[in-house]
BAGUSE-462720 format. One record per atom (N, C-alpha, C): residue number from 1; atom name; x, y, z. Coordinates in Angstrom, 2 decimals. Layout:
BEGIN
(NUM "CA" (X Y Z))
...
//
This chain:
BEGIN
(1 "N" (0.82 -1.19 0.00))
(1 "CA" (0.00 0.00 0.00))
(1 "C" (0.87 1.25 0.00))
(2 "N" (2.07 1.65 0.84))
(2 "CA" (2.70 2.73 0.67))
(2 "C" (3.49 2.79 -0.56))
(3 "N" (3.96 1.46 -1.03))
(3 "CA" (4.39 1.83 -2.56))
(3 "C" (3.41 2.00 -3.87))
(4 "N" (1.96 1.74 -3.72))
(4 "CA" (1.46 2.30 -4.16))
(4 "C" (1.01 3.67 -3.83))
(5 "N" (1.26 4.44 -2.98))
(5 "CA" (0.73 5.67 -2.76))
(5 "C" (2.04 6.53 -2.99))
(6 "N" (3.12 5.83 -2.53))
(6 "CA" (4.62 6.34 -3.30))
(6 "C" (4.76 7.10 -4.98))
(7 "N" (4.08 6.34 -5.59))
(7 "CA" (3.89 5.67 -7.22))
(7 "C" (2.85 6.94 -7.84))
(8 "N" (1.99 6.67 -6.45))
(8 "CA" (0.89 8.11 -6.77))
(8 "C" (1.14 9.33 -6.80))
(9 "N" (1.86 9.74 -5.34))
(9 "CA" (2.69 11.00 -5.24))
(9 "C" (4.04 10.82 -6.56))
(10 "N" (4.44 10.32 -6.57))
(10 "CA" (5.24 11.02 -7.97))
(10 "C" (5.14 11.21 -9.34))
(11 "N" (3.57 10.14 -9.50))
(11 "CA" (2.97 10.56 -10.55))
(11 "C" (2.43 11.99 -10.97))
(12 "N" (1.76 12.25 -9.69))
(12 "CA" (1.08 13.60 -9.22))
(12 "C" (2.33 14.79 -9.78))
(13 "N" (3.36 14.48 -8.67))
(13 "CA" (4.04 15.42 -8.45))
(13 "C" (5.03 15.62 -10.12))
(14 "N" (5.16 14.87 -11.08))
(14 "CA" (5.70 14.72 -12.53))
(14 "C" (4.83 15.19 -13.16))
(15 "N" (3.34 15.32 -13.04))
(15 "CA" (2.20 15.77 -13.80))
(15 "C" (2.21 17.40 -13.68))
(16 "N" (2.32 17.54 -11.87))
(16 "CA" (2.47 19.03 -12.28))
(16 "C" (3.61 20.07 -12.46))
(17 "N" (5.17 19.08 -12.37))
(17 "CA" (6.19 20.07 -13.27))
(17 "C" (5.60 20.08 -14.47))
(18 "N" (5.62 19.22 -14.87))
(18 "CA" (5.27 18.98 -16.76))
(18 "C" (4.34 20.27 -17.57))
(19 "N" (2.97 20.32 -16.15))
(19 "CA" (2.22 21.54 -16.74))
(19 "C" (3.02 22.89 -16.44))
(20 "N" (3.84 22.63 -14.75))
(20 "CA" (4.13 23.85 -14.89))
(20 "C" (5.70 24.55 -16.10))
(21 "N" (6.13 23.64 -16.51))
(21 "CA" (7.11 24.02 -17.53))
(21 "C" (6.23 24.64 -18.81))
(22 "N" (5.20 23.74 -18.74))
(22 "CA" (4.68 24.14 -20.79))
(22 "C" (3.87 25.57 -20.02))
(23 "N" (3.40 25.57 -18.98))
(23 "CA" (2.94 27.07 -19.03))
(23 "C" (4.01 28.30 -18.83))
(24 "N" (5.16 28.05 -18.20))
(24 "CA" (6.36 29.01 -18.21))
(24 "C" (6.81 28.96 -19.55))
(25 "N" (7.02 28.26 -20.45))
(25 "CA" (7.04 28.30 -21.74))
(25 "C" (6.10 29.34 -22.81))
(26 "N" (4.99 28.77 -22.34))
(26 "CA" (3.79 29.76 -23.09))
(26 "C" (4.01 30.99 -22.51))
(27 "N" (4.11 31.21 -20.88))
(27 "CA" (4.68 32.85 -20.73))
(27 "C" (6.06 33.16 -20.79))
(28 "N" (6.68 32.62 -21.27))
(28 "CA" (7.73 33.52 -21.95))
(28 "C" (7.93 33.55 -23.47))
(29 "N" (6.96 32.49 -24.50))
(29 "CA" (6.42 33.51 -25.83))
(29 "C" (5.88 34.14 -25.66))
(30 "N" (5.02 34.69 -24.53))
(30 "CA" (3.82 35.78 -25.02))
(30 "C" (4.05 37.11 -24.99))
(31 "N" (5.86 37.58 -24.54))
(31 "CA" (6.42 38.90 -24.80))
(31 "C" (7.18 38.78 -26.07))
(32 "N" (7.45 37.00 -26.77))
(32 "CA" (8.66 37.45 -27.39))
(32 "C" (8.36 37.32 -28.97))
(33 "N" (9.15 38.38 -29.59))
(33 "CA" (9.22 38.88 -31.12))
(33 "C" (8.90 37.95 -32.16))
(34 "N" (9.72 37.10 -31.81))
(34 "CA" (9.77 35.69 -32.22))
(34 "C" (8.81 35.13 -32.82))
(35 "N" (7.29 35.35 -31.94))
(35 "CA" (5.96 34.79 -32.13))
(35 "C" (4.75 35.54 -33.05))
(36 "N" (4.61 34.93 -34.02))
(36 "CA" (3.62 35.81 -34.77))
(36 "C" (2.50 35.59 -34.71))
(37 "N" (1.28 35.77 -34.19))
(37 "CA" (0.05 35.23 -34.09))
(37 "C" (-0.46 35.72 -35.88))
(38 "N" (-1.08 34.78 -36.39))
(38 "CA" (-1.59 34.75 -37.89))
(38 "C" (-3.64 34.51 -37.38))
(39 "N" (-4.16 35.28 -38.17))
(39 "CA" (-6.14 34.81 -38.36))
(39 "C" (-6.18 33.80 -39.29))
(40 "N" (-7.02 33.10 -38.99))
(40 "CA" (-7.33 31.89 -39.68))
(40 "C" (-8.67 32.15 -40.48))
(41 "N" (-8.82 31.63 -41.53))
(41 "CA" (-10.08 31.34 -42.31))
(41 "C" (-11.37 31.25 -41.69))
(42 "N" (-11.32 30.44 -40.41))
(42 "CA" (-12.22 30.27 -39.73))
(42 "C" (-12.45 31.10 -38.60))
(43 "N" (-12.28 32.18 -38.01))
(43 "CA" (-11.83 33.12 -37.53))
(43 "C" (-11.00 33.13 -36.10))
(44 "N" (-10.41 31.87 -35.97))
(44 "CA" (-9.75 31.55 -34.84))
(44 "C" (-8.05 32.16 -35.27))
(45 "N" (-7.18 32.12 -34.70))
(45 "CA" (-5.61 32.40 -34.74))
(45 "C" (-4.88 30.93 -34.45))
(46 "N" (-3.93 31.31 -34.51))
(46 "CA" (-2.56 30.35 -34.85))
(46 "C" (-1.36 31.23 -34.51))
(47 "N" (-0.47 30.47 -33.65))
(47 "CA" (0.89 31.25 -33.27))
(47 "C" (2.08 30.31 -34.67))
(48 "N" (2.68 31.02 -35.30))
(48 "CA" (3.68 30.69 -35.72))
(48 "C" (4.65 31.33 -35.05))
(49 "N" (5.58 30.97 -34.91))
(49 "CA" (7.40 31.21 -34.97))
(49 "C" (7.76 31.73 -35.83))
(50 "N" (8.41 33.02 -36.12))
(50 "CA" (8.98 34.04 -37.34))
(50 "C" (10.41 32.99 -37.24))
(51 "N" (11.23 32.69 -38.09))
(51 "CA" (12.27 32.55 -38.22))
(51 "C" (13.26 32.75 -39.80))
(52 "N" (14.48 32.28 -40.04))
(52 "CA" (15.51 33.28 -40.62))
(52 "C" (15.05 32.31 -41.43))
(53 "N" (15.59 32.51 -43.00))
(53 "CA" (15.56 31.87 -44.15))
(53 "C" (16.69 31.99 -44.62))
(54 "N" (17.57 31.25 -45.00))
(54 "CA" (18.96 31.35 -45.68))
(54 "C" (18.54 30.74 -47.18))
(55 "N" (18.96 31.43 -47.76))
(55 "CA" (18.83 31.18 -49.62))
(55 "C" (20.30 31.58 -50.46))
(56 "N" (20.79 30.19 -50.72))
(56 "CA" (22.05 30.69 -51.07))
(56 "C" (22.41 30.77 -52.80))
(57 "N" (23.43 31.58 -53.37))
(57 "CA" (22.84 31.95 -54.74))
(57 "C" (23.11 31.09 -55.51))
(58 "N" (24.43 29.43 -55.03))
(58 "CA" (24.09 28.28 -55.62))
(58 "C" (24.26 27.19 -54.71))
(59 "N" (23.66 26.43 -54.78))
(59 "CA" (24.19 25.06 -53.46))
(59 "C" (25.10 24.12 -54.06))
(60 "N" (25.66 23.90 -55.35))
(60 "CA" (26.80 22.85 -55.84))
(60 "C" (27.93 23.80 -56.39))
(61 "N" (28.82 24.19 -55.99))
(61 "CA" (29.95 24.15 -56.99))
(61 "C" (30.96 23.15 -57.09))
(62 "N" (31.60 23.45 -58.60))
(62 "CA" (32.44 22.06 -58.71))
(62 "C" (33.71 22.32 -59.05))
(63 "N" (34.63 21.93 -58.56))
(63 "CA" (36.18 22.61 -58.72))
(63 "C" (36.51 22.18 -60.28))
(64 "N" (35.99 20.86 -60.59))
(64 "CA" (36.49 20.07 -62.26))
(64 "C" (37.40 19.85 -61.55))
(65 "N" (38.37 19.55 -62.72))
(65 "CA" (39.59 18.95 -62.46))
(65 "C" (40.47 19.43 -61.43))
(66 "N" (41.41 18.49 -60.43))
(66 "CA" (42.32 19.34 -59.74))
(66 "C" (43.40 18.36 -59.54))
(67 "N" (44.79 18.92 -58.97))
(67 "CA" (46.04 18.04 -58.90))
(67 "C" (45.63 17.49 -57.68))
(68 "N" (45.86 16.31 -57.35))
(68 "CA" (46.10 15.50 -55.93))
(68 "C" (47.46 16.57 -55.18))
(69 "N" (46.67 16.61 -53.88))
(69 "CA" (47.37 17.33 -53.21))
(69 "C" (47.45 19.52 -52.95))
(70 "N" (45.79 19.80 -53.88))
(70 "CA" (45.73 20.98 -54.14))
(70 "C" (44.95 21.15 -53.10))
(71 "N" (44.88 22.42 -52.60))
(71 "CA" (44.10 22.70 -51.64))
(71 "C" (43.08 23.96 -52.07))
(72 "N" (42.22 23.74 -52.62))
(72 "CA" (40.90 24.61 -53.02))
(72 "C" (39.85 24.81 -52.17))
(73 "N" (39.48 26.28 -52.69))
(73 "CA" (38.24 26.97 -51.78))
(73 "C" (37.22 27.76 -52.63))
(74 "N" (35.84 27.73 -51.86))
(74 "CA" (34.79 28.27 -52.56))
(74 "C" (34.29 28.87 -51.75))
(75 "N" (33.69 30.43 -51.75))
(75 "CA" (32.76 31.13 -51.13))
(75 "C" (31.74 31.07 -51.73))
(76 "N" (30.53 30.09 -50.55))
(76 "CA" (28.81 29.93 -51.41))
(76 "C" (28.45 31.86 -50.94))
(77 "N" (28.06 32.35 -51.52))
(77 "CA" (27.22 33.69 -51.17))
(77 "C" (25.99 33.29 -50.49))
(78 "N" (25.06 33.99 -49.34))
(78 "CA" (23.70 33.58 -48.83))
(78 "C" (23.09 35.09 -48.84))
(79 "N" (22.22 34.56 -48.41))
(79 "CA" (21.01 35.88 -48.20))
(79 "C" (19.67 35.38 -47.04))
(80 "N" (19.90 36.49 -45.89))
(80 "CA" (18.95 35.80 -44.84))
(80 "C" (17.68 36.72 -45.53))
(81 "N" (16.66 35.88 -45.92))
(81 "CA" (15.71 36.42 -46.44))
(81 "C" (14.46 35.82 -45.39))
(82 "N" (14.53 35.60 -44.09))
(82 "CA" (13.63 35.32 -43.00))
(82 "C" (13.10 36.81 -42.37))
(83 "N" (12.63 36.83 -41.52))
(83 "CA" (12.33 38.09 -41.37))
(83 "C" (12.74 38.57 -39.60))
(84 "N" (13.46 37.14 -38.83))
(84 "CA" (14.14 37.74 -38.00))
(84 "C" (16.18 37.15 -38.26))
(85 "N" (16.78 38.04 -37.24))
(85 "CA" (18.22 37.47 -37.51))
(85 "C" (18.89 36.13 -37.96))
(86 "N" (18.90 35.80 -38.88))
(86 "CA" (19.47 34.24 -39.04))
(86 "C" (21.38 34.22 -38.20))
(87 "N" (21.10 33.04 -36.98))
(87 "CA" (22.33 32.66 -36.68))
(87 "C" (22.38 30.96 -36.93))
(88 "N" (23.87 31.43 -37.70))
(88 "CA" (24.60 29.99 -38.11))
(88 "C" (25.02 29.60 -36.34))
(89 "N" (24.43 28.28 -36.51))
(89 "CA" (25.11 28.04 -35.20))
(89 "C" (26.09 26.67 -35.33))
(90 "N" (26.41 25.81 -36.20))
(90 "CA" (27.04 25.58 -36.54))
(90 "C" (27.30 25.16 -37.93))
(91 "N" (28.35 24.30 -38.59))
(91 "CA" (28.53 23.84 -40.05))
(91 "C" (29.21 22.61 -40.01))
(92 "N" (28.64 21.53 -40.50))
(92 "CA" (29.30 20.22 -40.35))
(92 "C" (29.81 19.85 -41.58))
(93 "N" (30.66 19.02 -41.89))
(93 "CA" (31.06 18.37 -43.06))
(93 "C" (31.32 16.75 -43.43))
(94 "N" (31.08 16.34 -44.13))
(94 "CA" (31.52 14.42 -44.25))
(94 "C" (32.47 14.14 -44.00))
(95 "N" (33.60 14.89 -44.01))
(95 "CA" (34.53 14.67 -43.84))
(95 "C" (36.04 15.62 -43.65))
(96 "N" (37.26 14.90 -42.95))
(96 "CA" (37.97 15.97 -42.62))
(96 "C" (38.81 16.72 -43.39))
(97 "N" (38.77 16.32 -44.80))
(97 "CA" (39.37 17.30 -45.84))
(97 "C" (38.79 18.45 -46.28))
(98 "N" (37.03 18.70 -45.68))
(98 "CA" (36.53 20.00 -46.09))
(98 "C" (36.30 20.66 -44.76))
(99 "N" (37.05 22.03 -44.48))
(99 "CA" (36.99 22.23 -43.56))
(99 "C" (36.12 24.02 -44.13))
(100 "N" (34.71 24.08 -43.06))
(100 "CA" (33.89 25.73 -43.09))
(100 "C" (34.83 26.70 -42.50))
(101 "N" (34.32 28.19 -42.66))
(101 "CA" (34.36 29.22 -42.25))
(101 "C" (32.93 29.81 -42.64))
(102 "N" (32.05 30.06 -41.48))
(102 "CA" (30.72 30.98 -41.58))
(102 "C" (30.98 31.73 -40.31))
(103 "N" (30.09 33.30 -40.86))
(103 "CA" (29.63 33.88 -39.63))
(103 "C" (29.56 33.99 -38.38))
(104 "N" (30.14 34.52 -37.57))
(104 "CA" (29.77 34.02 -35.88))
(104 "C" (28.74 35.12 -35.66))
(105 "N" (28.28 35.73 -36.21))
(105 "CA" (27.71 36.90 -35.76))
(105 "C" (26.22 36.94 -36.55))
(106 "N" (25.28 37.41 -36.07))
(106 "CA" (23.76 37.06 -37.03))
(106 "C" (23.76 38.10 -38.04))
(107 "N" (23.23 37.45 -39.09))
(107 "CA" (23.29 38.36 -40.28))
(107 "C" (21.62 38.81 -40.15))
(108 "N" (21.26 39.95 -40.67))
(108 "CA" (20.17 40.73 -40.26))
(108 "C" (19.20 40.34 -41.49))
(109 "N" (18.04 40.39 -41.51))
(109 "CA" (17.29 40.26 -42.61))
(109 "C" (17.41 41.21 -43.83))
(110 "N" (17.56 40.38 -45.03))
(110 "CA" (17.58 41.30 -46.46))
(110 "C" (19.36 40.97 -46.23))
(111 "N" (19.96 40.89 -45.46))
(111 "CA" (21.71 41.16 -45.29))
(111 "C" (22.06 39.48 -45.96))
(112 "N" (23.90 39.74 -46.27))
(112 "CA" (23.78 38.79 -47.31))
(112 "C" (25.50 37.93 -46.18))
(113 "N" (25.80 37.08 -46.77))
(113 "CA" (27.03 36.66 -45.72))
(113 "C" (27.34 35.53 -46.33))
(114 "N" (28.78 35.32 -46.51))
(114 "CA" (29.87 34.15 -46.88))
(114 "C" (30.02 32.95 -46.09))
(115 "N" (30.01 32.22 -46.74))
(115 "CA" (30.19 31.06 -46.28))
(115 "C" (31.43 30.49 -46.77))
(116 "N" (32.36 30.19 -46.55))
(116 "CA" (33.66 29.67 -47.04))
(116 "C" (33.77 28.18 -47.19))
(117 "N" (34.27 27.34 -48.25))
(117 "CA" (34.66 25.91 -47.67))
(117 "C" (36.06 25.89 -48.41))
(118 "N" (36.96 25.01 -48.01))
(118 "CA" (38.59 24.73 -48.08))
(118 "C" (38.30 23.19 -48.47))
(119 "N" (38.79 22.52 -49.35))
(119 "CA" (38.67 21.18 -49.61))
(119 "C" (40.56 20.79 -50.09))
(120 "N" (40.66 19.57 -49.05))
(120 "CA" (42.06 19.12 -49.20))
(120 "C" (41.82 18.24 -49.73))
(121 "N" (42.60 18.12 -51.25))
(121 "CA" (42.88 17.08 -52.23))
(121 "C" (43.66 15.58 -51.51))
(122 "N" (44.64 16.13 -50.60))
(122 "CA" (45.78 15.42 -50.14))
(122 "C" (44.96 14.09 -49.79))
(123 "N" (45.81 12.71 -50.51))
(123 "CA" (45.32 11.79 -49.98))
(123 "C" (44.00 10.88 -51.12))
(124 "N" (43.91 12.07 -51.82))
(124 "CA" (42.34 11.85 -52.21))
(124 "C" (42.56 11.42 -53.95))
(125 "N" (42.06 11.05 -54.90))
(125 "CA" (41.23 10.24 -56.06))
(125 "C" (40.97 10.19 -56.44))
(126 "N" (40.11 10.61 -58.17))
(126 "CA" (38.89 10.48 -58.61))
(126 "C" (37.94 11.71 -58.09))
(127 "N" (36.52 11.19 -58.53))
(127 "CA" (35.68 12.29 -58.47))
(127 "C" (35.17 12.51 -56.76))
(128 "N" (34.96 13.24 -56.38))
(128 "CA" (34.90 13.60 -55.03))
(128 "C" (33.49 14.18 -54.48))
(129 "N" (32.54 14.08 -53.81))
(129 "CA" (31.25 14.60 -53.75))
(129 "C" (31.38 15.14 -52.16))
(130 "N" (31.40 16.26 -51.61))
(130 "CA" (31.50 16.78 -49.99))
(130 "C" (30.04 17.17 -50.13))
(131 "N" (29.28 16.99 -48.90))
(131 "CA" (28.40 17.69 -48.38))
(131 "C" (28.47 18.88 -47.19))
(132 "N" (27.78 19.69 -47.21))
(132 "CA" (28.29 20.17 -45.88))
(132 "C" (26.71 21.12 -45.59))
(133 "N" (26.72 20.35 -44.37))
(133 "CA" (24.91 20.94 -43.69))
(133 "C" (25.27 21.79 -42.43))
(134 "N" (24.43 23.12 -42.82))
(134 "CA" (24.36 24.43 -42.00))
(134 "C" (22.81 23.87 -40.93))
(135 "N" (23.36 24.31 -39.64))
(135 "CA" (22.73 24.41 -38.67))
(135 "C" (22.20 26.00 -38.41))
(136 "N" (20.90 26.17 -38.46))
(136 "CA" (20.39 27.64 -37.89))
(136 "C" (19.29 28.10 -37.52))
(137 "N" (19.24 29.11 -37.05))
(137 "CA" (17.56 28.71 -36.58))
(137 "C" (16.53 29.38 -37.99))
(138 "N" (16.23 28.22 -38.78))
(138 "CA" (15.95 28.63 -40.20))
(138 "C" (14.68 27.14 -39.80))
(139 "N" (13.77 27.57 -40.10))
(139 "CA" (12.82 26.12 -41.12))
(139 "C" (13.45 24.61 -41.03))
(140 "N" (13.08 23.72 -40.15))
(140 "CA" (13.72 22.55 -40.42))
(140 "C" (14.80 22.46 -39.71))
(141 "N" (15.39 23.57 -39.35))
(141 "CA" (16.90 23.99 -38.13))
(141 "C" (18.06 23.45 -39.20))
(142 "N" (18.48 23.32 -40.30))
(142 "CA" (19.31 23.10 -41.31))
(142 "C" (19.31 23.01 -42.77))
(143 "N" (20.25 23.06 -43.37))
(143 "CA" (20.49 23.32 -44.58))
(143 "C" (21.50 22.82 -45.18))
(144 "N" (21.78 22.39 -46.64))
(144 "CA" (23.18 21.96 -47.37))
(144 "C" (22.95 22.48 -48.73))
(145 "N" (24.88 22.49 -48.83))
(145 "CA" (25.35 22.62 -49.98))
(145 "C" (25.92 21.53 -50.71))
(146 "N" (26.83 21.59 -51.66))
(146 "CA" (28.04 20.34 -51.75))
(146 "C" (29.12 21.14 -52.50))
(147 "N" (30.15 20.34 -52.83))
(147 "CA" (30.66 20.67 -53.33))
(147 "C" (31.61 19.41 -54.28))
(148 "N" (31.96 19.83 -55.13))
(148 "CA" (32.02 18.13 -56.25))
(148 "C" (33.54 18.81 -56.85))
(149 "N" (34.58 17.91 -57.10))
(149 "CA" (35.71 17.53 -58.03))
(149 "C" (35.76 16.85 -58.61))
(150 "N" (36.75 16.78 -59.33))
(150 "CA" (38.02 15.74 -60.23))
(150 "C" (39.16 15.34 -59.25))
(151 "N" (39.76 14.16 -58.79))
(151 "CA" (41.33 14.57 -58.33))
(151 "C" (41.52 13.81 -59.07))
(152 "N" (43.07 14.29 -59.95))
(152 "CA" (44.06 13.88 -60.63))
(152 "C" (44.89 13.18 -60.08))
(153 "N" (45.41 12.15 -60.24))
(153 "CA" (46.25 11.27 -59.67))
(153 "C" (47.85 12.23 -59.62))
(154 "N" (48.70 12.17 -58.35))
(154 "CA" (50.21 12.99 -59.09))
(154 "C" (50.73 11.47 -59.21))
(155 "N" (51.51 11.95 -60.03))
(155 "CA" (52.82 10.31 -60.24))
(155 "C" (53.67 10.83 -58.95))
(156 "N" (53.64 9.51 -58.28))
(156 "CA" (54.54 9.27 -56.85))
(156 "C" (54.72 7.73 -56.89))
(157 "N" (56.08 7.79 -55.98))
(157 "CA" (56.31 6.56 -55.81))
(157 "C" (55.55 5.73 -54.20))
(158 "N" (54.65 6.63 -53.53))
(158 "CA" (53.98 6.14 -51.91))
(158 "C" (53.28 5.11 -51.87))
(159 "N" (52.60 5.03 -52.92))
(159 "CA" (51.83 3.64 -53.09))
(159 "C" (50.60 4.13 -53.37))
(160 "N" (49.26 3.15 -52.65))
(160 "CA" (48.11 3.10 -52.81))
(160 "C" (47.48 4.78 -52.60))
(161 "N" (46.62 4.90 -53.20))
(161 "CA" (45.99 6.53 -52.71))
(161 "C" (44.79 6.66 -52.32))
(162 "N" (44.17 6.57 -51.17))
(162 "CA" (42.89 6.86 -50.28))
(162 "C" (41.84 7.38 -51.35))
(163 "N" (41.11 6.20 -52.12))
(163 "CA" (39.38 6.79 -52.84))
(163 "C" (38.50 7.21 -52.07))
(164 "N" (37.59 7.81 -52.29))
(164 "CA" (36.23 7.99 -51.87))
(164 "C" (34.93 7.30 -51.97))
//
């Protein structure tokens, strides 16, 4: 009997953090910018979330051909076309031969901002496909580009050479 009444009290007592978090939640959207209340067709409302839109002016570039062992870079151009600050909060890649440079700082709406990637040939083969997905507070919370080569084999005597 007391472990069932144990079982009860912490059911109880889990039921009402739970409400009281989602209502401290709901009052602290109801000052913030963030929140757009929209009218509905039917004449009720709807809260959306305003957030950033990143639109970049291409998502593939392709180096073509390159020597094994070149070290190439591309700046994608973006444009936060959301209607509050887009922050990159981070940039991942497949792998450790493409290494980012983005933004630390929020780019403002209508404002436009570089994205850098560095791709190391060294090691590498044949045709090459990198992805690399942006984290932000955008739609979906991410985004990708890629970026595609050629590597040219160099004549060496080291041996085998790391494909993709």
């Amino acid at each position: 009997m007391k472990k069932i009444t144990k079982i009860i009290g912490l059911c109880a007592l889990s039921a009402s953090m739970l409400f009281a978090c989602n209502a401290e939640k709901e009052k602290s959207n109801a000052g913030s910018e963030d929140v757009v209340k929209v009218q509905t067709s039917t004449g009720g409302t709807e809260t959306n979330e305003a957030v950033a839109a990143i639109e970049f002016e291409e998502k593939l570039y392709d180096f073509g051909d390159i020597q094994q062992g070149d070290v190439v870079e591309h700046i994608f151009k973006f444009t936060n076309s959301g209607s509050i600050p887009l922050q990159i909060t981070n940039v991942k890649t497949t792998c450790g031969c493409t290494a980012p440079e983005w933004p630390k700082e929020a780019v403002a709406p209508g404002e436009t901002g570089d994205l850098k990637v560095v791709f190391n040939s060294r090691g590498k083969v044949g045709q090459q496909n990198k992805a690399i997905t942006i984290y932000a507070n955008i739609e979906d919370g991410l985004s990708s580009i890629k970026i595609t080569g050629n590597v040219v084999k160099e004549e060496t005597a080291e041996g085998p050479v790391k494909t993709m």
